[in-house]
BALOBA-1460 file (C-alpha; in Angstrom, 3 decimals):
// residues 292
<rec num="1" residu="x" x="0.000" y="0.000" z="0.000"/>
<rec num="2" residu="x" x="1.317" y="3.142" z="-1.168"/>
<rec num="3" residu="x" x="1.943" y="6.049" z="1.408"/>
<rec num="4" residu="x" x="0.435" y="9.353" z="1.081"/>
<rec num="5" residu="x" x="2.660" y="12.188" z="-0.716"/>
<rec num="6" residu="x" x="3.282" y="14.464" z="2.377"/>
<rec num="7" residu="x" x="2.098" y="17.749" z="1.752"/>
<rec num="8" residu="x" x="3.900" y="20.718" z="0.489"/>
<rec num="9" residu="x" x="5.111" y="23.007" z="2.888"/>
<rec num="10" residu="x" x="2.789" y="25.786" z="3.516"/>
<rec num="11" residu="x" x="4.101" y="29.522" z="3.297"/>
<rec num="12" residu="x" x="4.392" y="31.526" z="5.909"/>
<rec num="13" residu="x" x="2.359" y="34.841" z="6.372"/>
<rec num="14" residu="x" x="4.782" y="37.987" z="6.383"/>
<rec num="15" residu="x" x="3.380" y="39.736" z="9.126"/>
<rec num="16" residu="x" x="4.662" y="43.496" z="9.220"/>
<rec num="17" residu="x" x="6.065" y="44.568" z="12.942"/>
<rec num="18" residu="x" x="4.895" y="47.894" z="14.020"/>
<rec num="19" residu="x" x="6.291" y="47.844" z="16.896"/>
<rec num="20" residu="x" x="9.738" y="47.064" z="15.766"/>
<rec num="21" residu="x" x="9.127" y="49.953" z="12.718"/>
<rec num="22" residu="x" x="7.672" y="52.733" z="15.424"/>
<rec num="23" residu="x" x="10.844" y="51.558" z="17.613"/>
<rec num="24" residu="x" x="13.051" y="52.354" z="14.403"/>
<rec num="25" residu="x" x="11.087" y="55.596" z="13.599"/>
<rec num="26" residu="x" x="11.439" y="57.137" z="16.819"/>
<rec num="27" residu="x" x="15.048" y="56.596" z="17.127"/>
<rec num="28" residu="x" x="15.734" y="58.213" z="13.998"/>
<rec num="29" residu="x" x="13.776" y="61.309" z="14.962"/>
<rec num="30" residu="x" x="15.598" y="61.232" z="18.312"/>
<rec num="31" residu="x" x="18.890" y="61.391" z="16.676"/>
<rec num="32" residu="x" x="17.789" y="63.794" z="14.375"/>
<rec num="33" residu="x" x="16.446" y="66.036" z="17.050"/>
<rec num="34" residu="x" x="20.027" y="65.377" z="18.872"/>
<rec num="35" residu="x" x="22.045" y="67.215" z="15.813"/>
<rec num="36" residu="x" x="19.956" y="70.164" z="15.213"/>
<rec num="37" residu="x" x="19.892" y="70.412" z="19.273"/>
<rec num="38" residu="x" x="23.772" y="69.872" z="19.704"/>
<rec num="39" residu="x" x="25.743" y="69.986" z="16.667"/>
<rec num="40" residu="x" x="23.531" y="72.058" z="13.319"/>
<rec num="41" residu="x" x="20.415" y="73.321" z="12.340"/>
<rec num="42" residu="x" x="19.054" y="74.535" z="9.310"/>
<rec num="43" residu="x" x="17.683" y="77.810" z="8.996"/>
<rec num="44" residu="x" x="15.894" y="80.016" z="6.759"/>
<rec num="45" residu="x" x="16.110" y="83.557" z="5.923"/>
<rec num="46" residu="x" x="12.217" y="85.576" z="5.820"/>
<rec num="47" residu="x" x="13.630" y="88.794" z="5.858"/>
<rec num="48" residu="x" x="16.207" y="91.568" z="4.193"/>
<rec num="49" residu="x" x="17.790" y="92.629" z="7.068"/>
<rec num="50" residu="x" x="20.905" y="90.725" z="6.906"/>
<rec num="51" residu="x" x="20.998" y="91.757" z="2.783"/>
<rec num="52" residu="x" x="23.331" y="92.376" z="0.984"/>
<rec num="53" residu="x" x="24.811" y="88.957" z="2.614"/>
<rec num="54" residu="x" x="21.322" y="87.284" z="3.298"/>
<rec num="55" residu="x" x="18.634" y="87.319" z="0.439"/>
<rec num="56" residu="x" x="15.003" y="86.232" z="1.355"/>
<rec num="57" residu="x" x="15.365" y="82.559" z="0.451"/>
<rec num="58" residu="x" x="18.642" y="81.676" z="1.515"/>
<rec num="59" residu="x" x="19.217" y="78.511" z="3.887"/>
<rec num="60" residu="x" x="22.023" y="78.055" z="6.087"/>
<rec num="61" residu="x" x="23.544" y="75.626" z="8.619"/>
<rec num="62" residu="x" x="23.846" y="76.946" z="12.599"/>
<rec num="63" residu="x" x="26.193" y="75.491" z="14.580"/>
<rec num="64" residu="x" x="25.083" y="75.045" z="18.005"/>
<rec num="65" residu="x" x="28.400" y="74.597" z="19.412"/>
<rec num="66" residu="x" x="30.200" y="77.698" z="18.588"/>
<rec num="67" residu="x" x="29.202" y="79.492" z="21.949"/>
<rec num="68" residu="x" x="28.502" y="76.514" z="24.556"/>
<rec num="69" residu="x" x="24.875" y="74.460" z="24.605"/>
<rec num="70" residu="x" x="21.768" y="76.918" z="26.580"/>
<rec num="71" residu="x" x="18.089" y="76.877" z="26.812"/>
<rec num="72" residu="x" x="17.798" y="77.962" z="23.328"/>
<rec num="73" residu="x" x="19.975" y="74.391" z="21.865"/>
<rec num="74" residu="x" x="17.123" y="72.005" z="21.788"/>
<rec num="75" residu="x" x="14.941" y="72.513" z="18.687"/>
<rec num="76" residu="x" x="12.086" y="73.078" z="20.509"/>
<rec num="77" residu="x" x="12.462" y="75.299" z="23.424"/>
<rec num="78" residu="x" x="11.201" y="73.062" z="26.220"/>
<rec num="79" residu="x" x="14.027" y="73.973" z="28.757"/>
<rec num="80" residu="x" x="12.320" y="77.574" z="30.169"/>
<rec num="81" residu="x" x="14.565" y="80.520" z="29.411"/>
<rec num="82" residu="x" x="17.825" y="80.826" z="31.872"/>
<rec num="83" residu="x" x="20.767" y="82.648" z="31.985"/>
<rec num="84" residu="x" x="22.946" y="79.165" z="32.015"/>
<rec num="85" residu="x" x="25.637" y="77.938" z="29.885"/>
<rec num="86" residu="x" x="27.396" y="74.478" z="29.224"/>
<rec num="87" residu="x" x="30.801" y="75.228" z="27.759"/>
<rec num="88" residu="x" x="30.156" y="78.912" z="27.401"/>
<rec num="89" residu="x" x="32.217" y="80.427" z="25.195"/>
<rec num="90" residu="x" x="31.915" y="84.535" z="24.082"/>
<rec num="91" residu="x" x="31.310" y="85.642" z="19.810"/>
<rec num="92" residu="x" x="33.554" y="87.508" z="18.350"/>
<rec num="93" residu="x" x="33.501" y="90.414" z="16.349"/>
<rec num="94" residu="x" x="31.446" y="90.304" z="13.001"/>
<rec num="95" residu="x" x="29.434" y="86.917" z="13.737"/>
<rec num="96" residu="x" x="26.656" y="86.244" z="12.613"/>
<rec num="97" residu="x" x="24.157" y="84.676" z="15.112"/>
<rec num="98" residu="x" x="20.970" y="83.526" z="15.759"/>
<rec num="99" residu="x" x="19.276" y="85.071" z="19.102"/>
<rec num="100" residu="x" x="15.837" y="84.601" z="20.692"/>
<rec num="101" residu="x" x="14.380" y="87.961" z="21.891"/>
<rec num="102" residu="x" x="13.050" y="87.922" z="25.542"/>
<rec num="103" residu="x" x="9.601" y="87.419" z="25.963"/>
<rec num="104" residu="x" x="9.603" y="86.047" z="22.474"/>
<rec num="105" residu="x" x="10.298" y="82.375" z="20.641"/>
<rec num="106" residu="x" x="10.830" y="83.646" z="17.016"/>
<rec num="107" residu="x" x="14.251" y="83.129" z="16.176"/>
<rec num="108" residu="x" x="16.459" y="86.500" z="14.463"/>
<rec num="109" residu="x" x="19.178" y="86.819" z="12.914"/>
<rec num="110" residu="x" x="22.145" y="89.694" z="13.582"/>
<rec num="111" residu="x" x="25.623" y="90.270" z="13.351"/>
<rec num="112" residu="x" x="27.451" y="90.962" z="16.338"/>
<rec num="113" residu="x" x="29.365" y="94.615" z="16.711"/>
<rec num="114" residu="x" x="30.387" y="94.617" z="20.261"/>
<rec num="115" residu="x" x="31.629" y="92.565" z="22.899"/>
<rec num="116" residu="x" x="30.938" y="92.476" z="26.666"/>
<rec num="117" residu="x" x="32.785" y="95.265" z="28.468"/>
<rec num="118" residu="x" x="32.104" y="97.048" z="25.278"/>
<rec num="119" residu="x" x="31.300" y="101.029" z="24.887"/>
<rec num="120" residu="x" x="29.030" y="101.204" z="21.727"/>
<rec num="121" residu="x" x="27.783" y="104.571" z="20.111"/>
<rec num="122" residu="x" x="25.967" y="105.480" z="16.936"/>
<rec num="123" residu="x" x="26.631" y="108.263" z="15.236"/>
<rec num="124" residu="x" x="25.234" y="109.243" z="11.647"/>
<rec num="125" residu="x" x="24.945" y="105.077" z="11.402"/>
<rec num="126" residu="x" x="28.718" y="104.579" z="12.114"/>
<rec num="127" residu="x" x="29.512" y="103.092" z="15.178"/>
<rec num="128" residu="x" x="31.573" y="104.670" z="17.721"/>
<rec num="129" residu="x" x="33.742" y="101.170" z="19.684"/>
<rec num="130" residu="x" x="35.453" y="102.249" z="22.673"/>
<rec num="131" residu="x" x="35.363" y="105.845" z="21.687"/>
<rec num="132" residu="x" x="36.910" y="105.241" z="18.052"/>
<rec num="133" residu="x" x="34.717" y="104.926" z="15.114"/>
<rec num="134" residu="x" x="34.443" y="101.756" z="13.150"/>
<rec num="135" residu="x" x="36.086" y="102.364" z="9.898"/>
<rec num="136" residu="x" x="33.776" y="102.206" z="7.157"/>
<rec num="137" residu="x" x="34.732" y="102.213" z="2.960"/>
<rec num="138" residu="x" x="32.506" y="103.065" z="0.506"/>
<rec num="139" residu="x" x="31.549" y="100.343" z="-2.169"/>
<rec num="140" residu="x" x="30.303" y="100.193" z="-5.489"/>
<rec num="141" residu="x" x="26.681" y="100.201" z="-5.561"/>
<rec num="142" residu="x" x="24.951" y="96.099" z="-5.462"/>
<rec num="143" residu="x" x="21.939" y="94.974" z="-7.536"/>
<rec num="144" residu="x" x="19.604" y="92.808" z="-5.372"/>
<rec num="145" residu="x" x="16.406" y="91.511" z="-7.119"/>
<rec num="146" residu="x" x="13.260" y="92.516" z="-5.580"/>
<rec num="147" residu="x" x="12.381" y="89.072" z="-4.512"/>
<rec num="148" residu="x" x="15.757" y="88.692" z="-2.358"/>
<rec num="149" residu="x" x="14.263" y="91.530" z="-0.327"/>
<rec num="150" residu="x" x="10.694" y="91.194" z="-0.264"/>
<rec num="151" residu="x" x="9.336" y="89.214" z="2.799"/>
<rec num="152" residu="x" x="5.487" y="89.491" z="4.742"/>
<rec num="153" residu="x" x="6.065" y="92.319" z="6.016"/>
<rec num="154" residu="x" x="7.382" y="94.374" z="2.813"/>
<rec num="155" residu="x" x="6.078" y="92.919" z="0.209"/>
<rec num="156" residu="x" x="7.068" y="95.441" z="-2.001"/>
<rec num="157" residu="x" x="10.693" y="96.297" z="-1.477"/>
<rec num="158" residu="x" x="12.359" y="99.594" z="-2.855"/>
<rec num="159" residu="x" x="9.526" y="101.649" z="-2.615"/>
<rec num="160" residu="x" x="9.386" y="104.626" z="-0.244"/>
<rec num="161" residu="x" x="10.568" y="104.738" z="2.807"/>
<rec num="162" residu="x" x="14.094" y="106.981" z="1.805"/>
<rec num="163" residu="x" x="14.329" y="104.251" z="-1.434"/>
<rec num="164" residu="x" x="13.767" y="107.108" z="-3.732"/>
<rec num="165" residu="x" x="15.505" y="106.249" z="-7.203"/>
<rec num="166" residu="x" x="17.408" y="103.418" z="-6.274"/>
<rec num="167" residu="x" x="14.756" y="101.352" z="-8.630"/>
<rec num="168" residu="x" x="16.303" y="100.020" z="-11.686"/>
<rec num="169" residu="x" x="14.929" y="97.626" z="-14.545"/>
<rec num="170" residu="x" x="17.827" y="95.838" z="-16.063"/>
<rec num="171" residu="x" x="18.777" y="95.314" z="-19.622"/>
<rec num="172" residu="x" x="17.335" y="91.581" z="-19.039"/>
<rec num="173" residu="x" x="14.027" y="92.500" z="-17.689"/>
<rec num="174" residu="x" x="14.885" y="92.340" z="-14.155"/>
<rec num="175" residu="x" x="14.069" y="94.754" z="-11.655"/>
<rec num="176" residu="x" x="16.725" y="95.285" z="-9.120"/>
<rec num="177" residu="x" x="17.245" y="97.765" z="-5.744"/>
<rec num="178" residu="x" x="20.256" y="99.386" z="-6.163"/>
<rec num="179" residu="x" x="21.755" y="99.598" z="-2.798"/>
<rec num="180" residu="x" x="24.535" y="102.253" z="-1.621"/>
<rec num="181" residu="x" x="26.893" y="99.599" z="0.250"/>
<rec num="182" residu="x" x="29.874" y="100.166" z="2.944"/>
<rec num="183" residu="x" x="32.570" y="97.728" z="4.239"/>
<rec num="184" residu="x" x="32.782" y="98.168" z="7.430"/>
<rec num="185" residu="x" x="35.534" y="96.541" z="9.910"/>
<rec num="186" residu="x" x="35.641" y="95.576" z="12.824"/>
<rec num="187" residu="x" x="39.302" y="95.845" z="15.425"/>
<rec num="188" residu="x" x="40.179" y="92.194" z="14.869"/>
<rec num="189" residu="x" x="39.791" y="92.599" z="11.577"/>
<rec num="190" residu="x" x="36.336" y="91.418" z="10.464"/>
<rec num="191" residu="x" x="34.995" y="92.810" z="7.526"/>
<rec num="192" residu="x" x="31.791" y="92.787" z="5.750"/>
<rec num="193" residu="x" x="29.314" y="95.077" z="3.608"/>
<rec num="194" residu="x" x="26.599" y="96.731" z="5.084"/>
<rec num="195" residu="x" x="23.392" y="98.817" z="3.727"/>
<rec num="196" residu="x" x="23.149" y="102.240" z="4.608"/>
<rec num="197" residu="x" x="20.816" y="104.212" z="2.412"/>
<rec num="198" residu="x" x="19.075" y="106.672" z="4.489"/>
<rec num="199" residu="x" x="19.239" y="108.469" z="8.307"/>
<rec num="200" residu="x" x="17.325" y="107.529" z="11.019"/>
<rec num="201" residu="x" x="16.778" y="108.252" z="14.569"/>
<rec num="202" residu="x" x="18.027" y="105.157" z="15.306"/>
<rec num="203" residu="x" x="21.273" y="105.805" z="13.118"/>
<rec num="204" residu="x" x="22.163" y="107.827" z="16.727"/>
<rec num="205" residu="x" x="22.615" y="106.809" z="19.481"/>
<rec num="206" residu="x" x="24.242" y="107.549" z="22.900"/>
<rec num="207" residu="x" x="27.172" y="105.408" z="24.275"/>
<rec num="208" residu="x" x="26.284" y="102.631" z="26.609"/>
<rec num="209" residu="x" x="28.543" y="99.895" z="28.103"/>
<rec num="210" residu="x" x="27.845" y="96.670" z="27.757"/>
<rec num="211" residu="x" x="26.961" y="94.521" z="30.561"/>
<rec num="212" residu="x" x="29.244" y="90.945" z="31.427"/>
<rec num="213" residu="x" x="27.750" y="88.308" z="29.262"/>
<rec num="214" residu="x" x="26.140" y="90.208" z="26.739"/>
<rec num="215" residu="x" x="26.541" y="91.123" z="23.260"/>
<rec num="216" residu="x" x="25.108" y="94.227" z="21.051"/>
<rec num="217" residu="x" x="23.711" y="93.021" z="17.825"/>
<rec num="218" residu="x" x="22.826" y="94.803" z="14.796"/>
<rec num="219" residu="x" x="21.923" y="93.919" z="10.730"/>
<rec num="220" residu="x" x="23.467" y="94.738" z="8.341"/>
<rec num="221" residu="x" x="20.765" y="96.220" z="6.165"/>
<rec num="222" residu="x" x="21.282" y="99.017" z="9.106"/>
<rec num="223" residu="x" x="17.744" y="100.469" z="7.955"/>
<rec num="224" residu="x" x="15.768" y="97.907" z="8.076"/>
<rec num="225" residu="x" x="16.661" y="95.773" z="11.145"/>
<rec num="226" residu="x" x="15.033" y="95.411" z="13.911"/>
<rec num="227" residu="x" x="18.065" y="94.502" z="16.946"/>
<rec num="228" residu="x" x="19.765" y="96.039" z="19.971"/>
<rec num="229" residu="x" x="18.925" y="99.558" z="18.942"/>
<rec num="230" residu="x" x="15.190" y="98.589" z="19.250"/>
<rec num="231" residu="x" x="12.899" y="98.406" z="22.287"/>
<rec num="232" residu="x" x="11.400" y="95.124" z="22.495"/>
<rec num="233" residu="x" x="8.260" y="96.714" z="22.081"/>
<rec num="234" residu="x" x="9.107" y="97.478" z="19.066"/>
<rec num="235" residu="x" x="9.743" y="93.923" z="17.918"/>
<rec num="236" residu="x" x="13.445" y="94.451" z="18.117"/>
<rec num="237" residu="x" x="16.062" y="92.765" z="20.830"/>
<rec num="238" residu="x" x="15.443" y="95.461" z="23.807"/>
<rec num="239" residu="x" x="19.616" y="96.676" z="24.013"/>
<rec num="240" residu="x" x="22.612" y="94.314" z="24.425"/>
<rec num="241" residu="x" x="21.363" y="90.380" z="24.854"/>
<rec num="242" residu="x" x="22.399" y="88.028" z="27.081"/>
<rec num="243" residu="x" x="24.995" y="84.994" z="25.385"/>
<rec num="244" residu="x" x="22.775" y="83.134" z="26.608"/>
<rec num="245" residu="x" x="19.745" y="83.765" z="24.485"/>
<rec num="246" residu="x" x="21.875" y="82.891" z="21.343"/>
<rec num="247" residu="x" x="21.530" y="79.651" z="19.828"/>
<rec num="248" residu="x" x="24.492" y="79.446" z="17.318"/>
<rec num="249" residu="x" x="26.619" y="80.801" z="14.420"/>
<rec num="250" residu="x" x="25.552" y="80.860" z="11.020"/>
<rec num="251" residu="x" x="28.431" y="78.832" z="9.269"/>
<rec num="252" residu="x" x="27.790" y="78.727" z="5.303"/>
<rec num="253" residu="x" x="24.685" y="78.717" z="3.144"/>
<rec num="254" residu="x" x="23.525" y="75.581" z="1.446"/>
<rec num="255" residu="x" x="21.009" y="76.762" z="-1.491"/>
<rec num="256" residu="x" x="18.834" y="79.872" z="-1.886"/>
<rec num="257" residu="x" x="15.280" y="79.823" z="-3.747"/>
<rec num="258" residu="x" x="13.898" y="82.661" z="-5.296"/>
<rec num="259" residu="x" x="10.355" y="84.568" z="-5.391"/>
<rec num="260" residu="x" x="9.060" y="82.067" z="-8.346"/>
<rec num="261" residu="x" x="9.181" y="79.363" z="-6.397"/>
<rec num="262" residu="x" x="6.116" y="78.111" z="-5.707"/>
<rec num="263" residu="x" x="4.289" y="75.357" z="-2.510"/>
<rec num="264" residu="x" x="5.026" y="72.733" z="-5.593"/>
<rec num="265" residu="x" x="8.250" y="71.245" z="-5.430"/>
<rec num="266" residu="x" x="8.694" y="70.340" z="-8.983"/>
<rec num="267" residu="x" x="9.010" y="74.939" z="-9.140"/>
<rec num="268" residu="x" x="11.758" y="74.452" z="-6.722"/>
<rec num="269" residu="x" x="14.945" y="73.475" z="-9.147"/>
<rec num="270" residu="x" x="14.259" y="76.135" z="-11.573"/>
<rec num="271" residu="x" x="14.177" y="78.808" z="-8.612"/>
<rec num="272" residu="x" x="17.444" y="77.732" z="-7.017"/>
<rec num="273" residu="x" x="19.419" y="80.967" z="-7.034"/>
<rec num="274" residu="x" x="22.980" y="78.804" z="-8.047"/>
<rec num="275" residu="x" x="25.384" y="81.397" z="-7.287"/>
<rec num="276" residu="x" x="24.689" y="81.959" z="-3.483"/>
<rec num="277" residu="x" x="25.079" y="77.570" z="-2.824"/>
<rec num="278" residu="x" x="27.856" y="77.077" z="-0.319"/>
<rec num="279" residu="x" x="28.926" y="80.117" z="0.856"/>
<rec num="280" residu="x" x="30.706" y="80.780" z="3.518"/>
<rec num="281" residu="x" x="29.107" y="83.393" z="6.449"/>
<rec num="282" residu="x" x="32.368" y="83.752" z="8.474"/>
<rec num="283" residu="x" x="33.833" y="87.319" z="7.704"/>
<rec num="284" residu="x" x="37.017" y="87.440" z="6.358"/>
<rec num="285" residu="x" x="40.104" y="89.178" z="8.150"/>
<rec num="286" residu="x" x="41.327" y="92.401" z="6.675"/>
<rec num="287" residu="x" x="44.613" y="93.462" z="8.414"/>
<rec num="288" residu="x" x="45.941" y="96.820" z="6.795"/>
<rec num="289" residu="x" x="44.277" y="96.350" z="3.963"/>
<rec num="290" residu="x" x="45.413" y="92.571" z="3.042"/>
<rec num="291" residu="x" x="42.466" y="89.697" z="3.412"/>
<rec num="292" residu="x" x="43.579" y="86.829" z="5.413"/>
């Protein structure tokens, strides 16, 4: 009598582990959270009033390290404001930083023009540094398209507001702002162009000292920047700021967008502005003249 063919073997069901692919998941976002909290962080630039060395559209890496780890590290600010610092370490002349205001959690960005210990003084927009003016050169004129300037709250860049003829179409089409610029240096030799098109009351401004572990930031579309010249009331940073309110050091752009781009991504790789990818934001050193 013939024995039964055993039957084949059946397949198993592939059963799909959510708990092993939520484990995975949230260890990916922790690490991720971990390097914009402790190492870098992208950022984005909404606003002209780092141009002519920010456009609208620009991203750029922070490092969080530069200046020690604070309450303002983590991505989300879940610590509570506090004056403390882990590895504290103090800017230097001509960085560019990213600060949160008190009583705020919007992040700006500024440059910093004077140290703690500091005497700072505006006069006819120059600043006066321990009683000697900052030296500043003038430059040839810059062409910055509309849409590198325009943000929400100027939507229409170059238009009033002491921008009287500085509108220019150009042989292409384009309309452009042309800008008066200065280079302006700093004592250890930190130089970089700044906007300075029209006076202001806030171009003057009495000397103050600045307190231990603070800084005095300003940008450098000089303006149209809200910072340390600003009350806090009037959305700017309310005088020097603590160290400890600043989150990082803007280290190098890695692409810029323009105003064509649209919420479709398939817009996004004819907007990419391919001349401002991968530049550096550290100022370079000019000492007597010679770029180091």
């Amino acid at each position: 009598m013939s024995q039964p063919e055993p039957l084949p073997p059946q397949p198993q069901e592939d059963r799909f582990d959510w708990r092993a692919e939520l484990t995975g998941l949230c260890c990916m976002l922790a690490l991720v959270l971990c390097f914009h909290s402790f190492v870098a962080k992208p950022f984005y630039i909404p606003s002209a009033s780092m141009a002519p060395n920010l456009w609208v559209g620009d991203r750029l890496v922070v490092s969080k390290y530069a200046y020690g780890w604070n309450w303002t590290s983590p991505s989300f600010h879940i610590l509570g404001r506090g004056d403390w610092r882990v590895m504290p370490r103090t800017p230097e002349y001509g960085d560019i930083v990213i600060v949160v205001p008190r009583g705020s959690d919007v992040d700006y960005i500024k440059r910093v023009v004077a140290l703690p210990g500091d005497r700072i003084a505006l006069k006819h927009g120059q600043i006066i540094l321990n009683g000697h003016p900052v030296p500043q050169a003038m430059e040839p004129p810059v062409d910055i398209p509309l849409d590198a300037l325009a943000s929400e709250e100027d939507p229409t860049p170059c238009v009033g507001y002491g921008f009287d003829g500085l509108l220019a179409r150009k042989p292409s089409g384009q309309m452009v702002c042309q800008l008066p610029v200065m280079r302006e240096t700093m004592p250890n030799g930190a130089s970089y162009d700044i906007i300075e098109h029209m006076d202001q009351p806030q171009d003057h401004m009495h000397e103050i000292r600045v307190p231990a572990g603070h800084v005095f930031l300003m940008g450098d579309n000089r303006d149209h920047s809200a910072d340390s010249r600003f009350a806090l009331a009037d959305h700017g940073l309310g005088g020097p700021v603590p160290i400890s309110d600043i989150g990082g050091r803007a280290e190098f752009t890695t692409f810029s967008i323009d105003g064509s781009a649209t919420g479709n991504p398939l817009s996004w790789p004819g907007a990419l502005r391919k001349h401002r990818a991968w530049r550096t934001l550290r100022p370079p050193l000019d000492h007597g003249g010679k770029t180091q």
